[in-house]
N, CA, C and O atoms as CSV, one atom per row, in Angstrom:
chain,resi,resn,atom,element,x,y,z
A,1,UNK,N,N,39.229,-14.854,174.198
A,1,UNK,CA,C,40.544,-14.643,174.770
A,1,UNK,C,C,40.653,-13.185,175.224
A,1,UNK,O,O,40.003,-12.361,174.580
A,2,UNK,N,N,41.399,-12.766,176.257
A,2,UNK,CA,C,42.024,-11.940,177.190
A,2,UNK,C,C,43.135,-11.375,177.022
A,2,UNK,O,O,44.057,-12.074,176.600
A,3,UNK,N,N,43.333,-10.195,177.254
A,3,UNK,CA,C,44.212,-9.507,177.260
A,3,UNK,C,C,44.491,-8.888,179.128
A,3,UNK,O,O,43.705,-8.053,179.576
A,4,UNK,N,N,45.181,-9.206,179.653
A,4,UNK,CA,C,45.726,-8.657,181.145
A,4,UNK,C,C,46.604,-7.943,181.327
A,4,UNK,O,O,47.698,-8.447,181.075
A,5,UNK,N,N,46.627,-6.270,181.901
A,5,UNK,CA,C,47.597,-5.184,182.390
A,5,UNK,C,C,47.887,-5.653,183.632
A,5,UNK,O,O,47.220,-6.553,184.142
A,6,UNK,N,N,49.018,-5.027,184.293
A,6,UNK,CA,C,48.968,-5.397,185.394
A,6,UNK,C,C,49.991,-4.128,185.588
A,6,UNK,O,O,51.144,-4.490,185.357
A,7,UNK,N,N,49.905,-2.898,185.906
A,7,UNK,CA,C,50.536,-1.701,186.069
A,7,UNK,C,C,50.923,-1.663,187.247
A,7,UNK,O,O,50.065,-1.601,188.127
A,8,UNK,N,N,52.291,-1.688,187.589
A,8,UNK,CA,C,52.898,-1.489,189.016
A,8,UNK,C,C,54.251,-0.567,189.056
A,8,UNK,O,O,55.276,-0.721,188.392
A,9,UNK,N,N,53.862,0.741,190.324
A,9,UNK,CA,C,54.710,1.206,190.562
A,9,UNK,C,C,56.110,0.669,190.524
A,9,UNK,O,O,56.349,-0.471,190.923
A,10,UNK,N,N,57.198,1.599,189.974
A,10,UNK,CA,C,58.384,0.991,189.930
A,10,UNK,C,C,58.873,1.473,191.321
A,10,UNK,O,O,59.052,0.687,192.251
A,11,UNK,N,N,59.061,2.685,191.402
A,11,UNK,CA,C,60.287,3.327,192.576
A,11,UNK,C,C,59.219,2.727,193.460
A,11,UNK,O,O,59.669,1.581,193.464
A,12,UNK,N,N,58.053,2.651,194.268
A,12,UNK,CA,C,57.624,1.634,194.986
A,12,UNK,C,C,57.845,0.419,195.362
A,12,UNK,O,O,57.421,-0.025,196.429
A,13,UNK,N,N,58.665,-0.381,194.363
A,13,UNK,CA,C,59.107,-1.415,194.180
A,13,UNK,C,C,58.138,-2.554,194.447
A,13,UNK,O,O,58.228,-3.546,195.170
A,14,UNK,N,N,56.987,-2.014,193.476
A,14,UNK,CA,C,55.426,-3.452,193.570
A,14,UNK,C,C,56.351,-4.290,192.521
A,14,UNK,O,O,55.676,-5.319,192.566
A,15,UNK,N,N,57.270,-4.568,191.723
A,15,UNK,CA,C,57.318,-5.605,190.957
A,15,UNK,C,C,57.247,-7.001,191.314
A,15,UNK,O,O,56.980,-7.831,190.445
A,16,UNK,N,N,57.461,-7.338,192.503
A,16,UNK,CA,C,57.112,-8.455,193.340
A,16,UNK,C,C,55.918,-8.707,193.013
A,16,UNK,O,O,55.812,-9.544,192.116
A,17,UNK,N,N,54.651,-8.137,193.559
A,17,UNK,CA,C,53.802,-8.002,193.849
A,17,UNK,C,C,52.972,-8.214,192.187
A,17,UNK,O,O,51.834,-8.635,191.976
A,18,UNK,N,N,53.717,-7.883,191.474
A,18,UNK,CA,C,52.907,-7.403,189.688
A,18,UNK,C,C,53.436,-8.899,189.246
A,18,UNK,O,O,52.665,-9.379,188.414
A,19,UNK,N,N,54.510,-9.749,189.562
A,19,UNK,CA,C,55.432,-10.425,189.059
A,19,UNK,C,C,54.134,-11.995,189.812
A,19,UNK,O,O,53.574,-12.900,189.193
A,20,UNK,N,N,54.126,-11.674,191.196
A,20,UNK,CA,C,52.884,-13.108,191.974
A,20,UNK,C,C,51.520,-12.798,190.847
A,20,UNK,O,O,51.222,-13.823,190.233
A,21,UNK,N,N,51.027,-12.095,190.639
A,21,UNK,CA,C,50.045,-11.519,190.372
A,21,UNK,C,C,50.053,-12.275,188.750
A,21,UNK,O,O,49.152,-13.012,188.348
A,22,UNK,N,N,51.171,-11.931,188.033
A,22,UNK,CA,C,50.837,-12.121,187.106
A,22,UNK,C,C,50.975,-14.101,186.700
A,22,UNK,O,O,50.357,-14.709,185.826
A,23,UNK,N,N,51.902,-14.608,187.609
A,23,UNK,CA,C,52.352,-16.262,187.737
A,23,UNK,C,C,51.196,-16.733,188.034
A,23,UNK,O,O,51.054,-17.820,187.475
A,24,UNK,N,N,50.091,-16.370,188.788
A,24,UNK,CA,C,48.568,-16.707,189.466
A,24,UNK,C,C,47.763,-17.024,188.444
A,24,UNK,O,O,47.208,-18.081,188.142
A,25,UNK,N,N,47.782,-15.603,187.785
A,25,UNK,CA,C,46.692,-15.164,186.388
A,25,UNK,C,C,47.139,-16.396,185.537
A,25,UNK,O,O,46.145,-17.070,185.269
A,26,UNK,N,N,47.953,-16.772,185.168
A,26,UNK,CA,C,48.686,-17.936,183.825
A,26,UNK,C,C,48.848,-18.550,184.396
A,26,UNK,O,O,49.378,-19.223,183.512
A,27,UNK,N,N,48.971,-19.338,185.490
A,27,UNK,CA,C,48.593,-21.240,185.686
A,27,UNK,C,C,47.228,-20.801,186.043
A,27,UNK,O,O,46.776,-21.856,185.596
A,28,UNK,N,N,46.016,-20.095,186.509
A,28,UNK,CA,C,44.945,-20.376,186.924
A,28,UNK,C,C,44.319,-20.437,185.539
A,28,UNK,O,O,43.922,-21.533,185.143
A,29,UNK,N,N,44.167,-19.145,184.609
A,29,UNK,CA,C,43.659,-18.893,183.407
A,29,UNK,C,C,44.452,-18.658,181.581
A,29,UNK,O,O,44.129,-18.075,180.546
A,30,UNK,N,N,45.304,-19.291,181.937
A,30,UNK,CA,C,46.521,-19.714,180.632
A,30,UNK,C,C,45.708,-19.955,179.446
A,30,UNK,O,O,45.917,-19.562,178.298
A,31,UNK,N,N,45.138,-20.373,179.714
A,31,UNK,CA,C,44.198,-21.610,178.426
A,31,UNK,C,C,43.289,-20.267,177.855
A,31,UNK,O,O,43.065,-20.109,176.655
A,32,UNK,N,N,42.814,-19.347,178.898
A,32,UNK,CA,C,41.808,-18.404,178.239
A,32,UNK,C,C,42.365,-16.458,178.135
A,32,UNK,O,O,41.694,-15.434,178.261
A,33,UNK,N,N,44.038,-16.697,177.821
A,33,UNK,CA,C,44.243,-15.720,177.909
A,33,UNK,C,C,45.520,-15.052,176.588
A,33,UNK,O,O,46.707,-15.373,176.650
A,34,UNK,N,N,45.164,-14.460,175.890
A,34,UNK,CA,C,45.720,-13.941,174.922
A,34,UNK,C,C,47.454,-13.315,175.667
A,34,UNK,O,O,48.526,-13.648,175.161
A,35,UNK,N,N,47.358,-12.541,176.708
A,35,UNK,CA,C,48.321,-11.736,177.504
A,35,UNK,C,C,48.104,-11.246,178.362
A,35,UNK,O,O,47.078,-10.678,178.736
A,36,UNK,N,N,49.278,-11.428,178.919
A,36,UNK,CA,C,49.338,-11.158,180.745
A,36,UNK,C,C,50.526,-9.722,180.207
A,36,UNK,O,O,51.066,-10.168,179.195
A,37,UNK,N,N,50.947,-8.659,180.406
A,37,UNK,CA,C,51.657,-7.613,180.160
A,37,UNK,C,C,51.963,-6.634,181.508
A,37,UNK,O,O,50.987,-6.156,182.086
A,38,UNK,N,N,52.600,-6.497,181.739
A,38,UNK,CA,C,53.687,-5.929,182.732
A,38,UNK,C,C,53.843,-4.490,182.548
A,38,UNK,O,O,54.820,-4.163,181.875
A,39,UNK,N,N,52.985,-3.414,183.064
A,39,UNK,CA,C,53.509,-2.321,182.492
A,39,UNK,C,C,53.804,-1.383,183.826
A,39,UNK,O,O,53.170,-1.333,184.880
A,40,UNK,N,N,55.149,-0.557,183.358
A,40,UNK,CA,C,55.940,0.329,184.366
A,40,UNK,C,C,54.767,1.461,184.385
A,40,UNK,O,O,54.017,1.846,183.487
A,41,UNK,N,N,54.903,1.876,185.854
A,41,UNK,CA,C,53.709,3.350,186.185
A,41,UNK,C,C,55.190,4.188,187.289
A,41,UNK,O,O,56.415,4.281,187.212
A,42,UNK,N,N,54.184,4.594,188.148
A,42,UNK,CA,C,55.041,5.356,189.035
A,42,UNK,C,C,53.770,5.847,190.069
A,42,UNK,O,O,52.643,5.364,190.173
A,43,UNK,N,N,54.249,6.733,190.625
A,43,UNK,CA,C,53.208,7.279,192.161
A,43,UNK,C,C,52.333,6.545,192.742
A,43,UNK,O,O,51.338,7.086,193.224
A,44,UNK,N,N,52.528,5.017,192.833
A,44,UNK,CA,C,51.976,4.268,194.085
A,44,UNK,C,C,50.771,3.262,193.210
A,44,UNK,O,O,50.060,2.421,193.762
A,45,UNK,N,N,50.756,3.641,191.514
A,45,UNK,CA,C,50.135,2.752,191.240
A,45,UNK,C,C,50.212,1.358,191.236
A,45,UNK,O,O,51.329,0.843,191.172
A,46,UNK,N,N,49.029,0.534,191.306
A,46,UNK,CA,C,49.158,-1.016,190.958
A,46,UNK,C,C,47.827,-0.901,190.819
A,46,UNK,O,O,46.950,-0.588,191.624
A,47,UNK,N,N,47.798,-1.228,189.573
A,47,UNK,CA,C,46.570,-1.804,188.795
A,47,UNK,C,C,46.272,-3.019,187.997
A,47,UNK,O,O,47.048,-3.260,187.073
A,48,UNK,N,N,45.108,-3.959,188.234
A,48,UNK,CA,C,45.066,-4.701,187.113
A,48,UNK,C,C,43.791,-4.827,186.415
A,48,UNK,O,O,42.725,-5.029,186.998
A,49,UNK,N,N,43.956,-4.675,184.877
A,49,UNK,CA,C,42.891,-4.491,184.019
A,49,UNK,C,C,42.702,-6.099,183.094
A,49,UNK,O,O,43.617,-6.793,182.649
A,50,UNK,N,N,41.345,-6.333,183.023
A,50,UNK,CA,C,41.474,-7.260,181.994
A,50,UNK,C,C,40.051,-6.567,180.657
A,50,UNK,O,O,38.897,-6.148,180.752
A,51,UNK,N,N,41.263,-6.854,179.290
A,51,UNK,CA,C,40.502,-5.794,178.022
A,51,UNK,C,C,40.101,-4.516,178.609
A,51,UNK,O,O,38.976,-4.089,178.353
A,52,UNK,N,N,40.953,-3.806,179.424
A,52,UNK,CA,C,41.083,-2.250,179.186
A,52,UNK,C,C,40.191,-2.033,180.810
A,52,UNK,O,O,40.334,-0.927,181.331
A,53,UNK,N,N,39.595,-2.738,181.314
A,53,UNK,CA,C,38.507,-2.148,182.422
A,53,UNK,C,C,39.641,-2.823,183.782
A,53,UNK,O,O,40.476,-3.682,184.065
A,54,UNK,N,N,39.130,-2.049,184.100
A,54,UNK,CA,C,40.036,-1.766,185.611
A,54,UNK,C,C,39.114,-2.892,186.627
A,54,UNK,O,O,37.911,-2.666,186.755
A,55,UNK,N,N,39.729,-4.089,187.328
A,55,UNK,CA,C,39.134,-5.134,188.101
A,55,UNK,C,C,40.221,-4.606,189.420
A,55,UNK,O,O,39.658,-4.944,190.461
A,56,UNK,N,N,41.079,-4.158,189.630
A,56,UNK,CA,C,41.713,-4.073,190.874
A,56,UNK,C,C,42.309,-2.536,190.780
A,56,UNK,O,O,42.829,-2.057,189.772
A,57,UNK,N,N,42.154,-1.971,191.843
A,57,UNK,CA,C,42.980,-0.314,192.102
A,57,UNK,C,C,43.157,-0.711,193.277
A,57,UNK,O,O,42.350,-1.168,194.086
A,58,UNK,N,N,44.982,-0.399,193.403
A,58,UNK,CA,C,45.240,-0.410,195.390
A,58,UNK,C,C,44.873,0.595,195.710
A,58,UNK,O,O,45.162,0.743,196.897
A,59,UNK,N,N,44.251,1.630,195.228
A,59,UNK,CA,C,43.659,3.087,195.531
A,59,UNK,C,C,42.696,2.824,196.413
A,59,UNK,O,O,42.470,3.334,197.510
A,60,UNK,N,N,41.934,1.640,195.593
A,60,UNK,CA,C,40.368,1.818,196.102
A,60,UNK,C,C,40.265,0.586,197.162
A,60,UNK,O,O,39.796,0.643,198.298
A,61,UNK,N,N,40.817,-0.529,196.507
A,61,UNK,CA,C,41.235,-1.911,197.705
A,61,UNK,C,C,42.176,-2.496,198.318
A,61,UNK,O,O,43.351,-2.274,198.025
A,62,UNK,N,N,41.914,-3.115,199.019
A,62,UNK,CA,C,43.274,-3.542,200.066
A,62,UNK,C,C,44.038,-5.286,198.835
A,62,UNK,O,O,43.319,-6.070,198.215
A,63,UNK,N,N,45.301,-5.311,198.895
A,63,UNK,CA,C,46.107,-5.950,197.747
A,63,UNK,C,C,46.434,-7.326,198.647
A,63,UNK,O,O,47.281,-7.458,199.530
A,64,UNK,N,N,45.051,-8.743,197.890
A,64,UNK,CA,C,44.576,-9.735,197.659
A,64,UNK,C,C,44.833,-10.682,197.290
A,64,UNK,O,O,43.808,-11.363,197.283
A,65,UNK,N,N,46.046,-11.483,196.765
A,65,UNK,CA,C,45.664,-11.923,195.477
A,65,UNK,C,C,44.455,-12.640,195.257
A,65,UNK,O,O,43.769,-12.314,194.288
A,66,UNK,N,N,43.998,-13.783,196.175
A,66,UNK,CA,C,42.879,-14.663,196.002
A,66,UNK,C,C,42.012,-13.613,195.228
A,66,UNK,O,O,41.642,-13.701,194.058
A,67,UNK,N,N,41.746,-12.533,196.178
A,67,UNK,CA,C,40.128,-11.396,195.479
A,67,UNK,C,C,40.587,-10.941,194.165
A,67,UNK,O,O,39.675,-10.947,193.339
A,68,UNK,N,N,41.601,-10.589,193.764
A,68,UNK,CA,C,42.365,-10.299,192.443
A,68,UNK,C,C,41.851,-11.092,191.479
A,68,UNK,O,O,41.039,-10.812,190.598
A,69,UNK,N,N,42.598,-12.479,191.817
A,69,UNK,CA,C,42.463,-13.796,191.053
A,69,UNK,C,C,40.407,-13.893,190.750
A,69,UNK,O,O,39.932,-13.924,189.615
A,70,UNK,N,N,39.767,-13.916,191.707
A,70,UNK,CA,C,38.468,-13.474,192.052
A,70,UNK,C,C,37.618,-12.873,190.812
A,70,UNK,O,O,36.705,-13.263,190.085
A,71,UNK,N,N,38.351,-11.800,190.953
A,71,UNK,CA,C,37.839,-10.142,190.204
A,71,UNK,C,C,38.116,-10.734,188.588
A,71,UNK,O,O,37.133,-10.956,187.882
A,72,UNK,N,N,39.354,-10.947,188.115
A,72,UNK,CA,C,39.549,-11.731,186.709
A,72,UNK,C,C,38.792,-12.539,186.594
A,72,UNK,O,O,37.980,-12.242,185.716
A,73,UNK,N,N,38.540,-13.827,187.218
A,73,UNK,CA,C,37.495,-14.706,186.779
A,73,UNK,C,C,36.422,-13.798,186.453
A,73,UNK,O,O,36.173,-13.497,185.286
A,74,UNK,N,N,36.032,-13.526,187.050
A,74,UNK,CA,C,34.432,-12.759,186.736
A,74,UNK,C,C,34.743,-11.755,185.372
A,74,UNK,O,O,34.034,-11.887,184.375
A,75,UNK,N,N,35.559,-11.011,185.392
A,75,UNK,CA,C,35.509,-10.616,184.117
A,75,UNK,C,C,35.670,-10.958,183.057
A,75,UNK,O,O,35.388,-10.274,182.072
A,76,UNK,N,N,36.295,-12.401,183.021
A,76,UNK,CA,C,36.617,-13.234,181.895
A,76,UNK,C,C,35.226,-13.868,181.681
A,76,UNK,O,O,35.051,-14.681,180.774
């Protein structure tokens, strides 16, 4: 079992975006996941980690969900 961050800028207003992200993660992988967790950042972050390692930075990639959804499988 799994543990999932999903860090999204607030004053950005990604909570949309953290909120699809996280509804995806739990009907696709529910069965193999301890927590999906929601955490407030600020300066343009959106990140999602599964057990602490970083699978998505909008820093580094363009914001997916399919490749998201993608990136978790494989780390699970």
């Amino acid at each position: 079992m799994s543990d999932i961050e999903i860090e999204y800028c607030v004053p950005c207003g990604f909570l949309n975006r953290a909120t699809d992200v996280s509804e995806t993660l739990l009907s696709t992988f529910g069965e193999d996941l301890d927590a999906v967790s929601l955490v407030t950042g600020a300066h343009g972050i959106f990140e999602v980690r599964v057990d602490g390692e970083v699978v998505f930075d909008k820093e580094e990639d363009e914001y997916d969900l399919d490749e998201i959804t993608r990136r978790v499988r494989d780390a699970l």
